[in-house]
PARO-327146 format. One record per residue: x, y, z of N, C-alpha, C in turn; residue in three letters. Coordinates in steps of 0.1 Angstrom, whole numbers, plus 5000, padded with zeros to 4 digits. Layout:
<recs>
XYZXYZXYZALA;...
</recs>
This chain:
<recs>
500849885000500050005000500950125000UNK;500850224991501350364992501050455006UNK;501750545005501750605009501150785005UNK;500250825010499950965004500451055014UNK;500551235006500951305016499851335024UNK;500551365040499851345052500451215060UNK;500651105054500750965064499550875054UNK;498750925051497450835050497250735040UNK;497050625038496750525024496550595018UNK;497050565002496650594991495550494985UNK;494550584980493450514976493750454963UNK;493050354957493150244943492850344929UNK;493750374920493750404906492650434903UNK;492050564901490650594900490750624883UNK;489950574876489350604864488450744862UNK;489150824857488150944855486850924842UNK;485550954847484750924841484051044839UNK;484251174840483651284837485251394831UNK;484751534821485751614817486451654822UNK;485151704839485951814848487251714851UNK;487151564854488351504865489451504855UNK;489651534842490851484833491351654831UNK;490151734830491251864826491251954837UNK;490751974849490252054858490652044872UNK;491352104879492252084892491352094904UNK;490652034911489952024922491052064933UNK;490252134944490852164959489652164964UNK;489752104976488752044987489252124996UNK;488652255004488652305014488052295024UNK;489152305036488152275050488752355062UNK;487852445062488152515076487552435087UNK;488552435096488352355111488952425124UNK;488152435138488152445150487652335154UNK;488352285161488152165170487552065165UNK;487951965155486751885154487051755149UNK;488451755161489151585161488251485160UNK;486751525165485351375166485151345148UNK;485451445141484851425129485551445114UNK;486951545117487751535108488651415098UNK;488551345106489451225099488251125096UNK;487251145091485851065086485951195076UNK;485651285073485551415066486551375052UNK;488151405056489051385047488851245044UNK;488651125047488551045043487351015033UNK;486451065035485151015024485151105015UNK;486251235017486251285003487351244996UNK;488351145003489551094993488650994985UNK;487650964990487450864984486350874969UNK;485151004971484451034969485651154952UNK;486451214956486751274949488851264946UNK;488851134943490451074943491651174940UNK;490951264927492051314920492351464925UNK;491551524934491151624945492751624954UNK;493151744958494051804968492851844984UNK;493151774991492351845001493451895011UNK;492751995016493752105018492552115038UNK;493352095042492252145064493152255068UNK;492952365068492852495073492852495092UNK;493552485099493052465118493652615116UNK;492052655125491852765133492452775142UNK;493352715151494152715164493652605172UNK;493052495171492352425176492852355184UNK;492552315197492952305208493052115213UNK;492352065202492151935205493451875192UNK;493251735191493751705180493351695164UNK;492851785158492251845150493351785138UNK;494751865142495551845132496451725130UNK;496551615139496951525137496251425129UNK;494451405139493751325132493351345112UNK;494051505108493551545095494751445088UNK;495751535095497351445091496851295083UNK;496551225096496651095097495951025084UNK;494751155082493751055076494451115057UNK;495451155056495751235041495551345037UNK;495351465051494851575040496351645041UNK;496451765036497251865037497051945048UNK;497552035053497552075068497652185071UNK;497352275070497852445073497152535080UNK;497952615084497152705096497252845098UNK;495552895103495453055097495053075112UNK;495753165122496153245133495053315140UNK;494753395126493453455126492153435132UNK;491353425144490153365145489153415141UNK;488453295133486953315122486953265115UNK;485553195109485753135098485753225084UNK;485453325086485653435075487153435074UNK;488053475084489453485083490353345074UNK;489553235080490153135071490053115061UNK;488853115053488153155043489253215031UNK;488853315039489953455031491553415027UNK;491953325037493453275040493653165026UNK;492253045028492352955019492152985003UNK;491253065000490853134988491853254984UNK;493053254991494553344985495753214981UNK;495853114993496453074990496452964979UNK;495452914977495352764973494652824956UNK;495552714949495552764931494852674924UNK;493852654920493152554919491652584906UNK;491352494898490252514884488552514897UNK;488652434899487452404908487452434925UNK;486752444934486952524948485852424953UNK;485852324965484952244973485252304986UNK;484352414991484652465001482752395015UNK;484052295025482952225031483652215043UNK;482452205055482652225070483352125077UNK;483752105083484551945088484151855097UNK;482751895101482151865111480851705105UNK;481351645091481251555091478951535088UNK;478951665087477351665084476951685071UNK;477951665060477751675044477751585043UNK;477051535030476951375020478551465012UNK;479551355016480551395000480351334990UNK;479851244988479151224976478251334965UNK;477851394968477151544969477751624958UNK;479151614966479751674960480551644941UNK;480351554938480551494921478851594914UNK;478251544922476751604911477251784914UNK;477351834925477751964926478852024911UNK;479951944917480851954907480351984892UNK;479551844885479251814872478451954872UNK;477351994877476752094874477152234874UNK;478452274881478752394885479852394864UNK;480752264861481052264850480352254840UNK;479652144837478552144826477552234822UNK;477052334835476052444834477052564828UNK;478152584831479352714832478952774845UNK;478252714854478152804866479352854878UNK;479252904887479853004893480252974907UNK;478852914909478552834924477752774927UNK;477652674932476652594938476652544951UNK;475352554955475052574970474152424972UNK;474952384989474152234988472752314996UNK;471852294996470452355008470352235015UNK;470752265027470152165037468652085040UNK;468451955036467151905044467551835057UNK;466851845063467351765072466151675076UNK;467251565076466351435082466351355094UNK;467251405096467551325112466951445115UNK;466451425134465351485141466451535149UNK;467851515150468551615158469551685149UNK;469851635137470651725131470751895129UNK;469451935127469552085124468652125140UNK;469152185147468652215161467352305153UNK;466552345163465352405162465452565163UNK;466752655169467052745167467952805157UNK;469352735152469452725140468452725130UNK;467652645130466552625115465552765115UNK;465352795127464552945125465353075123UNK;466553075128467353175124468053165111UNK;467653035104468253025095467453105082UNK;465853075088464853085075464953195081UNK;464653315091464353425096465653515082UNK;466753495088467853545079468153535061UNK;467753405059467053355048466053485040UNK;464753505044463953585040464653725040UNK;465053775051465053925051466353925038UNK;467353815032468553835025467653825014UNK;466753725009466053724997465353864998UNK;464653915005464054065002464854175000UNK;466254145003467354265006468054334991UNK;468254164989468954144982468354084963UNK;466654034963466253994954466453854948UNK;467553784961467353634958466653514957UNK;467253414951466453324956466653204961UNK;467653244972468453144974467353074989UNK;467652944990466752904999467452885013UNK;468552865014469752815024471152905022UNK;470953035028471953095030473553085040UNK;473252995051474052945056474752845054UNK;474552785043474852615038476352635044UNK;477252515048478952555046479252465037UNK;478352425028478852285015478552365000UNK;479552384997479752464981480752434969UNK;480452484961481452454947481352594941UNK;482752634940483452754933484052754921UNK;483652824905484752804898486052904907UNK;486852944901488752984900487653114898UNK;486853184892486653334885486253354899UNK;485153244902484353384917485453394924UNK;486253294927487253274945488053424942UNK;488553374929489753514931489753654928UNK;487953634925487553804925486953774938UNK;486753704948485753744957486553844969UNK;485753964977486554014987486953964997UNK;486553884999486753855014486753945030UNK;485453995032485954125039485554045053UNK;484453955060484053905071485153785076UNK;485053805086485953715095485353595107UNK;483753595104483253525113482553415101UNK;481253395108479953275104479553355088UNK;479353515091478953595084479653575066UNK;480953525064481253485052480253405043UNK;479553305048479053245038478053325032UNK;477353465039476653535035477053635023UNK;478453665028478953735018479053695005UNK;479353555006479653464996478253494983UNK;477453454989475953514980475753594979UNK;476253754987476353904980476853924965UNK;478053854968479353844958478753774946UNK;477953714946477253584935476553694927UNK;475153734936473953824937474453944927UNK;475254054933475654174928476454154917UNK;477454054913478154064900477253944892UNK;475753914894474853844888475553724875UNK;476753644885477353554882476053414884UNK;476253344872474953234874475853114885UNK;474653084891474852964906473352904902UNK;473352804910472552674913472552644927UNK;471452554930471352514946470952334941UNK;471852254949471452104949470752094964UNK;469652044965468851954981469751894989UNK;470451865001471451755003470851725020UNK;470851645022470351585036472051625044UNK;470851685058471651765064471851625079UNK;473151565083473151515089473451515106UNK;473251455114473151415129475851455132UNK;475551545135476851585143477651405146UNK;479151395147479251275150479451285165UNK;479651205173479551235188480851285195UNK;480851345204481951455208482251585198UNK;481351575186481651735177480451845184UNK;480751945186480152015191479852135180UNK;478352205177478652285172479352445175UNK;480152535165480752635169479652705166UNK;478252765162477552875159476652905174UNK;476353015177475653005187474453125179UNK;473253025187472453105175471753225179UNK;471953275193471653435192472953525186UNK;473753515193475353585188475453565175UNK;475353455169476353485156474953485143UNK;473853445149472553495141472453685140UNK;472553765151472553915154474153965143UNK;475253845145476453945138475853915125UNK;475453805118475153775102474053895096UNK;472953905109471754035101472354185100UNK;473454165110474054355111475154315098UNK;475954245099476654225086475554235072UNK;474454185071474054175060473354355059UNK;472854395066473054545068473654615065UNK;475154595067475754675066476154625050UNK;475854505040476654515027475454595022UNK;473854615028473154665024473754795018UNK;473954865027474355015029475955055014UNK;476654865020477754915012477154874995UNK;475954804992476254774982475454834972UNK;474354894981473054984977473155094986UNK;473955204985473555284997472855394989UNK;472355434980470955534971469955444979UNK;469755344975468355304985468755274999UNK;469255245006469255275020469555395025UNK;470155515025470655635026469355695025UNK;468155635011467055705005466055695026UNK;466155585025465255505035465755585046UNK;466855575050467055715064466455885061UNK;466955905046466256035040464556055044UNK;464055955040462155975041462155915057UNK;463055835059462555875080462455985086UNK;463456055083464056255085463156295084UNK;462756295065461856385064460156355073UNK;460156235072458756165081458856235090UNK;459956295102459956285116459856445116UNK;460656535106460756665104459256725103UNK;458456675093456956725090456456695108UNK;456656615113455556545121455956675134UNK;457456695137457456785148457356955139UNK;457356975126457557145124456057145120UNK;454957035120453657075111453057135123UNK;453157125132452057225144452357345147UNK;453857365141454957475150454757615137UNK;453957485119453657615110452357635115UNK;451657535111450057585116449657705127UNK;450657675137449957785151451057895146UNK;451757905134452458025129451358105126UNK;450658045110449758065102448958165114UNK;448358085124446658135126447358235137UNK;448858255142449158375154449858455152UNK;450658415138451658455131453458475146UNK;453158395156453958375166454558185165UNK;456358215166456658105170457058065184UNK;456158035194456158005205457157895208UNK;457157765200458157645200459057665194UNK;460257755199461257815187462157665191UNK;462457625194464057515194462857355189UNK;461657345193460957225183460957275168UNK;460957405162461057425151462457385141UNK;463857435152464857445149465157265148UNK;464457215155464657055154464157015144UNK;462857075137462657015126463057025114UNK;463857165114464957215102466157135103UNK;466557125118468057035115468056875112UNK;466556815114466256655109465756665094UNK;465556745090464956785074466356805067UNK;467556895070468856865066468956735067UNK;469356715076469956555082469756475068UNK;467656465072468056375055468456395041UNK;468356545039469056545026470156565024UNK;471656575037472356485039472856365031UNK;471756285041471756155039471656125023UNK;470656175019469856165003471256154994UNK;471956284995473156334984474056214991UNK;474656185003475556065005475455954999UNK;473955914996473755764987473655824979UNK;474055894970474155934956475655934956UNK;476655994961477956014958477855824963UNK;477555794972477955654977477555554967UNK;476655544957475955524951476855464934UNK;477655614937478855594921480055504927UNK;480255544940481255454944481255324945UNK;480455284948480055124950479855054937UNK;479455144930479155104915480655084907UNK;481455164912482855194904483155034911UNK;483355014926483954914931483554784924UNK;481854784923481254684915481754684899UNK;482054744898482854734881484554664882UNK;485054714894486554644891486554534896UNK;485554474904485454294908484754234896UNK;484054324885483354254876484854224865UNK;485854314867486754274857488354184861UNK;488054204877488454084883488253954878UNK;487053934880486053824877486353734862UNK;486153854853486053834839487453794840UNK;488553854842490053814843490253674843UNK;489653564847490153414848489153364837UNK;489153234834488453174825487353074830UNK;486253064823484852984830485652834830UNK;485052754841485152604842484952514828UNK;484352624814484052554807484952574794UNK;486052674799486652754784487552644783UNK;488152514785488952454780488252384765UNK;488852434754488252314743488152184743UNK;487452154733487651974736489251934732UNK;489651964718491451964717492151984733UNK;491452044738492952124751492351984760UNK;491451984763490751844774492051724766UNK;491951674752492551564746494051544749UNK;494151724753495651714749496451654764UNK;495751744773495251754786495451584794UNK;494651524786494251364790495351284783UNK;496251364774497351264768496751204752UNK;495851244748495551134742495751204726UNK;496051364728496051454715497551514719UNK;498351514708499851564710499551644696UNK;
</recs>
């Protein structure tokens, strides 16, 4: 039996039976904190599930044996300082050079199997990204606060944002090479996966969503999300790309509050002008002149903010455009690629 890098068996001569596996460089990403109960089941069913794949486990500083059991089981090993899964994120998607991007949790609650249909459709469609959406079938897998803060966040991102994504939190996805290396990476927490669909949404790069049964934690994995805390940072985050990525319409929306609140305290202060020609409430008046600025203010900021964001949204669009779709290899380059055209 071989040896692979890490320590771990090398699995039996896999026959590629699809384009992507003969011309197309897979990397299996896995951010991990603590999750010695489940990591070395993780790397393993995706050596198996995806042979010709680099899988690459990212440890967050983890305090258990995280990075031995990854070792053991064949993956590659490296480590980002930084705490968050946004920070890793960011770390893995600079470092790692790769045609295809399998970016999944370690915690052992994805089908890797999942992941070949993900793949085939993110290449065969020319798509961008594909998102697994959680069902869940086991009766303890998706806790009961999670699943509401999921759809709660869910909805207000589809109204925000005009999506239609069903499972915004998924951590099981497929990236070509164009999104990763135009994506910003600005969140450092839970909140990346959200970004991740901003980034899709706003440079209206085509994605897909596969169904995938969401499974039962293995025992001793604990989850990292706590669902008041990091549910509150994901809606102020999504807030705030609001502001950054639309701020004419949010800036508008503080504008007509102003002016809402300006009429409501200066309309009694004209009326009892009109009929006494006296302004008795002189500093309620001056309150209503300085919230009536305020929003138009506000109004002209999402206008100048407005071009800016748009400029920003143009140089990630040519970011973007800069690498080549999962599908630009010809069939000649695939042949040549596979050995079989010289």
């Amino acid at each position: 039996m071989e040896i692979a890098h890490g320590g771990g068996p090398k699995l039996a001569t896999h026959v590629p039976q699809h384009d992507w596996e003969i011309s197309q460089r897979v990397a299996v990403l896995v951010p991990c904190f603590n999750e010695e109960a489940s990591i070395g089941k993780v790397v393993a069913d995706f050596r198996a599930t995806l042979p010709s794949a680099l899988i690459y486990v990212y440890d967050n500083n983890s305090t258990d044996r995280t990075v031995e059991e990854a070792r053991a089981a064949g993956a590659l090993v490296r480590n980002e300082q930084h705490q968050g899964k946004g920070n890793v994120v960011r770390r893995m998607f600079s470092d790692i050079d790769a045609d295809i991007y399998v970016l999944v949790d370690g915690d052992a609650t994805y089908d890797p199997a999942t992941a070949r249909t993900m793949i085939a459709r993110l290449f065969e469609g020319g798509l961008d990204m594909v998102v697994a959406a959680r069902v869940d079938r086991e009766h303890n897998a998706y806790r009961l606060g999670h699943r509401t803060a999921n759809r709660v966040l869910t909805r207000f991102f589809r109204s925000a944002f005009s999506a239609t994504f069903t499972d915004i939190l998924s951590g099981f996805r497929v990236f070509s090479r164009r999104f990763v290396k135009s994506f910003p990476a600005e969140s450092r927490g839970f909140e990346t996966e959200t970004e991740l669909l901003i980034h899709a949404v706003e440079l209206r790069v085509p994605y897909s969503e596969v169904s995938i049964a969401y499974r039962e934690r293995p025992s001793g994995s604990v989850s990292k999300l706590n669902t008041i805390h990091d549910g509150l940072r994901i809606l102020r985050f999504i807030v705030y790309l609001v502001k950054k990525e639309h701020p004419l319409q949010f800036f508008s929306l503080v504008a007509v509050a102003c002016a809402a609140l300006s009429i409501a305290l200066g309309a009694p202060v004209v009326f009892e002008y009109l009929q006494t020609g006296l302004v008795p409430r002189l500093p309620t008046a001056v309150l209503a002149v300085g919230v009536m600025l305020t929003g138009l203010f506000c109004f002209f900021a999402g206008l100048i903010l407005d071009v800016i964001s748009e400029s920003e949204r143009s140089a990630k669009r040519r970011a973007y455009l800069s690498h080549p779709a999962p599908v630009a290899l010809s069939a000649p380059t695939v042949r040549q690629r596979s050995g079989k055209f010289r």
